[in-house]
N, C-alpha and C positions, 0 to 999 in steps of 0.2 A: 738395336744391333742387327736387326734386318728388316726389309722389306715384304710390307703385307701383298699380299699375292692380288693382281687385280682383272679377271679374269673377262673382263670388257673390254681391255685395251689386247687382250692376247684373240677374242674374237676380233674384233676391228684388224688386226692384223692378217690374220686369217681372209678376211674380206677383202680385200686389197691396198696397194698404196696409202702409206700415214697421212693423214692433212698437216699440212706445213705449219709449224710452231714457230716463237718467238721465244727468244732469251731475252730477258730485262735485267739490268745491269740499273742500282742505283748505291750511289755512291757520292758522299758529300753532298748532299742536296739535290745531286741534277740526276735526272733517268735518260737513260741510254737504249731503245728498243733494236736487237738484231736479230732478222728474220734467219731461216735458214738456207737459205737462196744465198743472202750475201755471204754470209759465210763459208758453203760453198766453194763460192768465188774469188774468195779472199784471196791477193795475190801472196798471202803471209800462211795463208795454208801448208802444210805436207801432207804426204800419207804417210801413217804409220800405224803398227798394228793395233788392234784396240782389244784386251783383254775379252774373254768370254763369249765376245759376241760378233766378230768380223776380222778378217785376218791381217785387214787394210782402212782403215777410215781416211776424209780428209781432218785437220785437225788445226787449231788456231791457238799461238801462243795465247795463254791467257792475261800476259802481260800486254799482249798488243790491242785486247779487247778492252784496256782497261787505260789504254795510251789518251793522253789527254781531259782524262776523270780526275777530281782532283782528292786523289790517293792519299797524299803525304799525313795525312793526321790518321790515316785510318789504320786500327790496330789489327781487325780479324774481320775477314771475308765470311759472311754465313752463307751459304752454297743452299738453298731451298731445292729439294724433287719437289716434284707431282705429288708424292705418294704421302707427304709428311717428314720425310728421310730430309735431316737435315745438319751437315756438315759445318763447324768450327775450321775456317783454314786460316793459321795466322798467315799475316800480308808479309812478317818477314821470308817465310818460309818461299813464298811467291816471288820475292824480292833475291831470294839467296839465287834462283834458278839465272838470273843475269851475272851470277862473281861465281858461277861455276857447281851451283847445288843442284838437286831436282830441277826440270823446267815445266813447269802446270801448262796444259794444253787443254782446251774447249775442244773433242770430238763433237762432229755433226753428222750424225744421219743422213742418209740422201734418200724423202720421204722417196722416189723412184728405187729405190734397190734397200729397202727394209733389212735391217741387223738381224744376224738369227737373236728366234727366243732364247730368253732366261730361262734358267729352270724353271720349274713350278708353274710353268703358265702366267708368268708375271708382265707379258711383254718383250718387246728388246730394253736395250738400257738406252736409247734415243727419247728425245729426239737430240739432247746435250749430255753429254758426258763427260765429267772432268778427269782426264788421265795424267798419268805422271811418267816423263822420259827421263831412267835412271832414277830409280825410286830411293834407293839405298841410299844415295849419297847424303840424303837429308834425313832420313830413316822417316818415309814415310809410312804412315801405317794405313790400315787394311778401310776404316774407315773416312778416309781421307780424298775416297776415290767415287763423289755418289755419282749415280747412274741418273736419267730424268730429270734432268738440272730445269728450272723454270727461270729462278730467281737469284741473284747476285747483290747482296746487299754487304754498304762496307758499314762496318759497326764497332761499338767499342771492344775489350778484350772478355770473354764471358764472366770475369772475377767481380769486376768495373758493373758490368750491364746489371748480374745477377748476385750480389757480396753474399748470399744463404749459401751459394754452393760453397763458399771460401774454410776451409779448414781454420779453427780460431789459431790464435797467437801460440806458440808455445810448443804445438803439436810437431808431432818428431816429423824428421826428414823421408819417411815412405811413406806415411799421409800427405805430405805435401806433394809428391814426386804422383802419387796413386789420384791427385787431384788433376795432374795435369794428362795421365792418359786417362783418365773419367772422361774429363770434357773434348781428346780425341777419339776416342774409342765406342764409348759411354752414352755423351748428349747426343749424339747423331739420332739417337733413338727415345732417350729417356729424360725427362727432368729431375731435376733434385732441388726437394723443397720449393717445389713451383716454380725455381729456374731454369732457366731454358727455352726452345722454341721446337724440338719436337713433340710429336702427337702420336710418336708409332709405339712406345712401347709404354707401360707404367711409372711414374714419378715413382722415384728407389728413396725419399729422402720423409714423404706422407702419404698418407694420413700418417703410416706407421713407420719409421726404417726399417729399410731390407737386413739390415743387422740387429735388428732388434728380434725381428721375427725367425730367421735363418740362423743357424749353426755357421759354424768357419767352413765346418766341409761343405756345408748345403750352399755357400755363397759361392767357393771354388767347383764345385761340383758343377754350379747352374752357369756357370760364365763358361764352363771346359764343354757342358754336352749337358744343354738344358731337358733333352730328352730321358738323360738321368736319374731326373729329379720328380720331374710331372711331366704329362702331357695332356694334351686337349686338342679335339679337330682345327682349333683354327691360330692351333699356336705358330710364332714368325720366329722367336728366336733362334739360331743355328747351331751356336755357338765359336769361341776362341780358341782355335789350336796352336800350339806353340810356334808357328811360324807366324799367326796375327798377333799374340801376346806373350809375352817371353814370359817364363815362370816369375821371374823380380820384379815385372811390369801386374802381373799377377798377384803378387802378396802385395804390389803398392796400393792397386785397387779395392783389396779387403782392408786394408789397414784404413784406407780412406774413406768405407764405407762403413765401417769401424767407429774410426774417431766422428762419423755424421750422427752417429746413434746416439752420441752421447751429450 
């Protein structure tokens, strides 16, 4: 649910100009390697502003990065950082931004004029960043947006790739509902029951569930202000305030981590 602080990349910056990165883009079989020069360059570029770290980027639809990949079968874009941080973005969602929803954009870095840092000494959020123009329209959420992009991979739907995370048959309508902002909000950081593909925070689902061992308040407590609950010098969590997670997107995710205990 956040990003470990990585205080080598915030020296290197310090030091002067980033060294130029590659995004790789694989999708349906074939890989796609784009420097950030062409990018850059790209005559499908804008500027526009980019969240937290620069008041202007240049930026690339990310449907145009993705023109001529063979997309049609693919259900969910995994979005890979650097750092482990890694993003579920369904393709329809991607798709909705051409009939008038959200439109996903590739910001690029210009290693020559360096993003300001993130907090914590974490770096910038370059050298790729995925941003959203008019977020609302699609309600996208808060982890939808990673910073440090490496990798673009097109894949099945996380339910398909990983069936452990899947709530069994039967189970009410806020477990289900609490399964699908899990795996937006959620996976970006954590596995469940071994499924998954990040590394930044603890599998919520073994050895033990988080609902096995936690209280209802202690589950809503750590998701609201994990510094509530415990702390440790090298704790990442931040936590969800009610503009990332609405209260009923809230009780869907305890009910869903709920019904995994059981």
């Amino acid at each position: 649910m956040l990003r470990p602080a990585r205080w080598l990349a915030a020296l290197l910056l310090l030091c002067g100009p980033a060294a130029a990165a590659d995004l790789t883009l694989r999708i349906g079989g074939q890989t796609r390697v784009l420097t950030q020069a062409e990018l850059l360059a790209s005559p499908d570029a804008i500027e526009m502003p980019v969240p937290q770290t620069s008041p202007a980027a240049r930026a690339v639809p990310l449907l145009q990065l993705l023109k001529g990949l063979p997309t049609d079968d693919v259900d969910t874009l995994e979005v890979q950082a650097s750092d482990g941080f890694t993003s579920q973005i369904p393709m329809a969602l991607v798709r909705k931004g051409a009939q008038g929803g959200s439109v996903a954009y590739m910001a690029v870095e210009d290693p020559a004029k360096p993003w300001q840092p993130l907090p914590k000494g974490t770096g910038t959020a370059g050298p790729f960043y995925l941003v959203w123009q008019n977020p609302t329209l699609s309600g996208i959420t808060s982890e939808q947006w990673p910073w440090q992009v490496a990798t673009i991979v097109g894949v099945e739907s996380p339910a398909h790739r990983w069936p452990q995370i899947a709530v069994a048959a039967g189970v009410g309508a806020a477990a289900r509902h609490g399964q699908d902002v899990f795996v937006a909000q959620c996976m970006p950081c954590h596995r469940m029951k071994g499924g998954g593909s990040a590394d930044v925070g603890p599998d919520l689902g073994r050895p033990m569930p988080a609902a096995a061992y936690l209280t209802e308040a202690g589950l809503r407590a750590l998701i609201r202000d994990p510094k509530a609950v415990r702390t440790w010098p090298q704790q990442q969590m931040v936590g969800f305030d009610r503009s990332m997670l609405s209260d009923a997107d809230l009780d869907a995710v305890v009910a869903y981590l709920q019904a995994m205990a059981r």
